[in-house]
N, C-alpha and C positions, 0 to 999 in steps of 0.2 A: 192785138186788141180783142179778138173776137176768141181765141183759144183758150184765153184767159178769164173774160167773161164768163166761158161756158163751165168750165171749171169751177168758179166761186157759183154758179147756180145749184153746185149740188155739195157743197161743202158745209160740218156741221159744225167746226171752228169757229169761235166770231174772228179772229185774228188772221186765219188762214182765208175767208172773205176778205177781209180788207185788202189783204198780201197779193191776190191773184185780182183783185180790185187795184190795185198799185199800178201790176202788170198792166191792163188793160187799160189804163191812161196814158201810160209812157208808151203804148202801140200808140196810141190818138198823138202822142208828139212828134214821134219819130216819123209814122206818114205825112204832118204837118211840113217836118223839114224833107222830107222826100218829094214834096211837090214845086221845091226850091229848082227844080230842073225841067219843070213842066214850059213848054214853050208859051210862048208871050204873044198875043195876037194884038193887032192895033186898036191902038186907045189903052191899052190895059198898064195897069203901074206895075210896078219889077215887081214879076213872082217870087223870085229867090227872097226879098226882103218882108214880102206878106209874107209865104208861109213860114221862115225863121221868127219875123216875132207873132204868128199865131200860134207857134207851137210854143216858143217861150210864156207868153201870155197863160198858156191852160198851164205850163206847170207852176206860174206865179199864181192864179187862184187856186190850184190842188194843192199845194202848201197849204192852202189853210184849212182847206176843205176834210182833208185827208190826215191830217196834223188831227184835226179836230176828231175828225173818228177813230183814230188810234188809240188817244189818249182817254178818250171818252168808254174805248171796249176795254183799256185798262181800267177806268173808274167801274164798268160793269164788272169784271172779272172782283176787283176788289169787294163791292159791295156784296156779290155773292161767293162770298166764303173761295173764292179761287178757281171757279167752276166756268170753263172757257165752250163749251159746249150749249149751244144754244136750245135744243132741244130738252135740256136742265136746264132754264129759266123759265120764261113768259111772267108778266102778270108784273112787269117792274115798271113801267108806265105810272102805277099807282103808289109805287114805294120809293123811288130816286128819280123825281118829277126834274130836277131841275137837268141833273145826266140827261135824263130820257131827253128833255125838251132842245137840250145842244145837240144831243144824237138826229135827232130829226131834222134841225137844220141841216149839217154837215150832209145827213143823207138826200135831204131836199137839193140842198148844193151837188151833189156829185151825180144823182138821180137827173140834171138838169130841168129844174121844175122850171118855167120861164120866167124871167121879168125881174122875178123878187131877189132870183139867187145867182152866183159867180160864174158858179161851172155853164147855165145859159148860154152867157157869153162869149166864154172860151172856150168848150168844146163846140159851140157852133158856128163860131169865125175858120175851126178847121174843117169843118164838115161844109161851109161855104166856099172853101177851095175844092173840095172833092167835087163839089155841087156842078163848080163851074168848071172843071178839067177831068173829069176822071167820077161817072154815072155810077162804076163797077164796085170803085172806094168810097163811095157815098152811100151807096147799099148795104154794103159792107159795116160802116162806119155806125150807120142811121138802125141797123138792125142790133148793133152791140151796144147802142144806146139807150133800144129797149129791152136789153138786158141787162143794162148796168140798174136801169129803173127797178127792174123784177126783183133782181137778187139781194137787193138794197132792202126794196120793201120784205122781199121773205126773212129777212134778216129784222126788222124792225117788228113785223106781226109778232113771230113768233118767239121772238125775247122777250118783245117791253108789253106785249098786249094780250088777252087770252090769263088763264089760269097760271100761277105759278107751278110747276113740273120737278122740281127739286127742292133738296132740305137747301141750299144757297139761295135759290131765289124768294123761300118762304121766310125766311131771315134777312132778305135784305135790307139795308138803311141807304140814307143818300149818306157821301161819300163826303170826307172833310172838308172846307173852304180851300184847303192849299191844293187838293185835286180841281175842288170845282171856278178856280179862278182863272185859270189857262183853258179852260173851256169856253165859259163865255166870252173872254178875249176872242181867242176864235172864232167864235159865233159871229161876233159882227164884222172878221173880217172874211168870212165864206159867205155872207152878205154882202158885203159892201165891195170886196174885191171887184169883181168884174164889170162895174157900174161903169157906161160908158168915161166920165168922168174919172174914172181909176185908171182905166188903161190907156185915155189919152196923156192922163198926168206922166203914166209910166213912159209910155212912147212917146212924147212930146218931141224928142229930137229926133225921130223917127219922121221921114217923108212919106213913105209907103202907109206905115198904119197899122192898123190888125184887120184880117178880112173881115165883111159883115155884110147880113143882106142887103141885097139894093134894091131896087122897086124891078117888079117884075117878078120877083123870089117870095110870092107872097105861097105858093105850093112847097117852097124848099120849107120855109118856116111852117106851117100846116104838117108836115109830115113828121117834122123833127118833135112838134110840143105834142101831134097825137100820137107818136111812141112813146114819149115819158108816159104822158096818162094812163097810156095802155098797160105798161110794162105795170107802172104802179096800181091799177086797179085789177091785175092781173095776178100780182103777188099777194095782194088782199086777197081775191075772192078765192086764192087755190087754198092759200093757209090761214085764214082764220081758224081759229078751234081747230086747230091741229096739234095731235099729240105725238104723231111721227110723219115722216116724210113723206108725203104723198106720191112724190114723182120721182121713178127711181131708175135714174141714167147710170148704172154702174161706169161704161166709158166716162163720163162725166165726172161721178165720185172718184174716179181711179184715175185721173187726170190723163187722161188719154194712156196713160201708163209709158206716161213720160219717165216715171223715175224709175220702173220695172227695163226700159230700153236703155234708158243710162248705165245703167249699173249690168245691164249685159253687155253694153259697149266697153264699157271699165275692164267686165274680168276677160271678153275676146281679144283684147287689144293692150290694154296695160299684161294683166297675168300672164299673156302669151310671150311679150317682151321681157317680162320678167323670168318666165322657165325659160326661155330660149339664152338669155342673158345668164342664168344659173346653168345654162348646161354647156356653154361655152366658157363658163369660165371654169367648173371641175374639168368638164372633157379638156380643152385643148390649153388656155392658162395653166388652170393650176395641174390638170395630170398628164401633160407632154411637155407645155416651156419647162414650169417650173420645178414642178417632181420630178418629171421625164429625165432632165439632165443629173439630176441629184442622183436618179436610180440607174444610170448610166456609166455616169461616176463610181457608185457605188457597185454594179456589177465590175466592172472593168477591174476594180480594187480589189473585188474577190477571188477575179480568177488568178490575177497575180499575188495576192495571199497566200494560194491554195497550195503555190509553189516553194513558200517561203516552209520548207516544214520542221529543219534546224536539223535533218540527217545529210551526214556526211556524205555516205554513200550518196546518196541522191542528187547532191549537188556534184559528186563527180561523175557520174551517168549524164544528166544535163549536159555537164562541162563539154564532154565526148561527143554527145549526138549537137551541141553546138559546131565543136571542131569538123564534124564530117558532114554537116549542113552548110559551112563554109567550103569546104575542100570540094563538093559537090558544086557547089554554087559558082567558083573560080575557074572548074574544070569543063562547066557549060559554057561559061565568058568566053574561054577561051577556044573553043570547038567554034 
């Protein structure tokens, strides 16, 4: 969750954000169901079945939330002539009002803005199990959520707000009804999703529930809605009126240079297996079993060739130093 986050903060793809934005929620599910193990103190309902459906929960509103901005950085990419680089837009807020206005939900939803939108709900029924078992992964959690905010908003400034920056975004149009119709669906449902009433409908046959604050957790919720804020008045004030990146984490751009250590792991380990496997198979396959016996054969064939040479003489010299090779041989036997 949080390596992924840090990642999409410096990335100038709109899609490769979303992508490492992906990553970073499926962390929030997976710690969700990792806390299915956390011990159980008295009074308390089955952990394993809260956090299985609050981690379920977040990815039934990220569905839509995330649906919703995929589709919607396709409607972007389309309307600007193909141009997937966000630092070539800005100023589209004014030109595909209605894109822009689902983009902003979806981002409101994933940004966890409170109250109004999905993601509220379900990322922080997970971060209310961190809350109550584990201080270290609610830090953790609570600090990537105001980076989910950040990277969201730097991504929304400096697309749809500010000056247009390229010949695509100075051309844009809003984008046909057959794109813009699978958006506003979504719209209302990265709204509406997470609404207490959504997710009891969902879990109704659920005893346990989905985690949420209880009384006394009025600090866990204060922390969580002032890191959205944060994050998003934070992504504003750095990049407004930005014409390039202001903050430049190359470890960040270069993804910790996860793919730089992949791909040396590939060629120490694959390539190694591979020469070693090719030199095991000329060395000892193919140039001792398989040729070895061939040219073995084949010597063996020559030296007895060598004798076949169709003179007479020769074969009677043989014949002789045969006969006295035996005579020899019979005459030791018997001594």
């Amino acid at each position: 969750a949080l390596l992924a986050a840090l990642i999409a903060t410096q990335q100038s793809d709109i899609k490769k954000i979303l992508a490492y934005s992906t990553l970073s929620q499926l962390g929030y599910m997976v710690m969700a169901v990792g806390f299915a193990s956390a011990p159980v103190h008295g009074g308390e309902r089955a952990i394993g079945e809260l956090a299985s459906n609050s981690g379920f929960f977040h990815l039934y509103t990220h569905a839509f939330f995330k649906a919703l901005l995929f589709l919607g950085s396709g409607a972007v990419i389309y309307a600007c002539h193909h141009e997937q680089n966000i630092w070539k837009m800005g100023g589209l807020a004014g030109k595909v009002k209605v894109t822009a206005a689902t983009f902003f939900i979806g981002t409101a939803a994933l940004a966890g803005v409170p109250y109004l939108f999905s993601g509220f709900y379900s990322k922080d029924s997970i971060l209310a199990l961190a809350w109550d078992h584990n201080k270290l992964l609610f830090a953790v959690g609570a600090f990537t959520a105001f980076l989910t905010a950040f990277y969201m908003t730097r991504l929304c400034v400096v697309a749809f707000l500010g000056k247009a920056r390229g010949h695509g975004a100075e051309e844009a149009e809003e984008v046909p009804p057959l794109m813009l119709t699978p958006l506003l669906i979504l719209s209302v449902g990265a709204v509406i999703a997470g609404f207490p009433f959504a997710y009891r409908w969902l879990f109704a046959s659920s005893e346990a529930g989905i985690a949420h604050p209880h009384s006394g957790q009025g600090i866990f919720l204060g922390i969580l809605i002032g890191l959205a804020f944060l994050g998003i008045a934070a992504g504003y004030l750095i990049y407004r009126n930005r014409d390039e990146e202001p903050l430049s984490v190359p470890l960040f751009a270069r993804k910790f240079y996860l793919d730089e250590i992949y791909l040396g792991i590939v060629r120490v380990f694959q390539d190694a297996v591979a020469y070693l496997a090719k030199a095991v198979d000329q060395v000892l396959i193919d140039g001792l079993i398989v040729r070895g016996g061939g040219r073995v054969a084949s010597g063996v064939g020559s030296i007895f060739r060598s004798l076949q040479t169709g003179n007479l003489q020769a074969y009677a010299f043989l014949f002789g130093l045969g006969v006295v090779l035996l005579i020899y041989l019979i005459t030791t036997a018997a001594n």
